[in-house]
Structures are given as C-alpha cells and as structure tokens.
C-alpha positions in Angstrom: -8.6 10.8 11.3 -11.0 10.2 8.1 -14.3 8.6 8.7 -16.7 8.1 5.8 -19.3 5.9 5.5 -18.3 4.1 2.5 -14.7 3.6 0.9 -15.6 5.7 -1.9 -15.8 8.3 0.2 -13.1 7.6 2.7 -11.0 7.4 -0.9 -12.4 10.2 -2.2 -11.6 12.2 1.4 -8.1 10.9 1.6 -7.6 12.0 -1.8 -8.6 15.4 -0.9 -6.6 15.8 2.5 -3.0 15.1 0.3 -4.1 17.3 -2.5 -5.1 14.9 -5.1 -8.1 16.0 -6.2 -10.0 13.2 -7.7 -7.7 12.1 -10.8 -8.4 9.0 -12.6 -6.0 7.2 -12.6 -5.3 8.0 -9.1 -1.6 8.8 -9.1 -0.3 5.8 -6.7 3.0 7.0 -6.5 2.6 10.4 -5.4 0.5 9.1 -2.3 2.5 6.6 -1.5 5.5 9.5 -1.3 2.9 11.9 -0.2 2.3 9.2 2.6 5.9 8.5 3.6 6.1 5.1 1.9 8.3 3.2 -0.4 7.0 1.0 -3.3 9.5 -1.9 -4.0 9.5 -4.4 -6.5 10.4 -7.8 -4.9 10.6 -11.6 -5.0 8.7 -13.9 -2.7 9.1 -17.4 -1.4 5.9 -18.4 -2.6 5.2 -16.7 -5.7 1.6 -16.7 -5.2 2.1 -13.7 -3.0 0.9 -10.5 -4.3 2.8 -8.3 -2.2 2.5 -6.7 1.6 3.3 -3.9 3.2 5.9 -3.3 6.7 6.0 -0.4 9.0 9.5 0.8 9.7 10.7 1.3 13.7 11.3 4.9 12.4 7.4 5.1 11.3 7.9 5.0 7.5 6.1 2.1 5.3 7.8 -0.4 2.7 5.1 -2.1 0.2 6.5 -5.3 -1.6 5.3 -6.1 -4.7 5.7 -9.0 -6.4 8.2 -8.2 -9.7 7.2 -11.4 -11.2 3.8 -10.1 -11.7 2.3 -7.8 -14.0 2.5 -3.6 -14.0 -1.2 -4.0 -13.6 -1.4 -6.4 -11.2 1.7 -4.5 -9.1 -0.7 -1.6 -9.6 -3.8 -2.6 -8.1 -1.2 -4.8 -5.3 0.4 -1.3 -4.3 -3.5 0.2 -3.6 -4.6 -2.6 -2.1 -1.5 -2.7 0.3 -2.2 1.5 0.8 -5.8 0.1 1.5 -4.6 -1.6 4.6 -2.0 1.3 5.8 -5.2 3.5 5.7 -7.9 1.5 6.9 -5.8 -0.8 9.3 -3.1 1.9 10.5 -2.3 0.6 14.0 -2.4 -2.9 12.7 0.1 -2.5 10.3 3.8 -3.1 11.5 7.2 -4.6 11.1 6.0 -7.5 10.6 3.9 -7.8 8.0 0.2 -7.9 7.2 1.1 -11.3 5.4 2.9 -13.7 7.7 3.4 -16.5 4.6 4.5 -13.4 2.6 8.2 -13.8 3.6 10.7 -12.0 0.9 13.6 -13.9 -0.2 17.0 -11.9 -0.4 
C-alpha cells in the first residue's frame, strides 16, 4: 500500500511503483493498462455525467467516460475516476461510485 502525505506525492509514488517515472503528460493510458483497467467511451442517461468507474466480479476495473464530452474533459474524467480506484480501492465495486450515473445501452 502507498501512503503519502499529500496527493502529489501519493501520485508522484504511484507513478514510480508502475514504472512511469514522472512524465508530463502523465501517460493515462498506460496506467490504466498497467493497472488492469479498461477506459470506455460511453453514453449516459443524464448527460451531465462525467463518467464512473465499476469493479468487475473478476477484479478488473471499467471507467466510463462520457463520449459526448470533450478529449480533454474525457481526459481529466479518466484521472479523476483512477483517483477514486487509488484512493478509495475497497469502495470501488460493481456498482458504481455514481449511483445516478446509469449507462444507457
């Protein structure tokens, strides 16, 4: 486990247990893989939603991010999401972070 006593250092840690270094920009994708989960592009009921992020049954992580927003907007979506997976690990489940967040098929 990573403790730090700020979360530019628990960043800055993280970074450094996968490898990363500290690149700017900080390559999203690659910790996300790196991490097991799957950024996906999606559409929400209520559009106002961002995006979320589900933990699988088989332990893996789906973020959601919103298509109908911007790249950078999806970007900063997908960190905050990996924010949450981080910081909030055994809160993070099935479910949802985001109960209104509900994804339309």
């Amino acid at each position: 486990m990573i403790r730090a006593s700020s979360p530019e250092q628990t960043a800055s840690a993280i970074l450094k247990s996968l490898g990363c270094g500290q690149p700017i920009p900080v390559p999203l994708g690659d910790l996300c893989t790196k991490l097991g989960i799957d950024v996906l592009q999606a559409r929400f009921k209520d559009d106002n939603i961002s995006g979320m992020i589900r933990r699988m049954d088989d332990g893996h992580a789906i973020i959601y991010v919103n298509r109908n927003q911007s790249p950078a907007r999806q970007r900063f979506t997908t960190a905050h999401e990996l924010g949450h997976f981080l910081l909030h690990l055994r809160s993070t489940d099935k479910e949802g972070l985001i109960e209104r967040g509900d994804i339309q098929e």
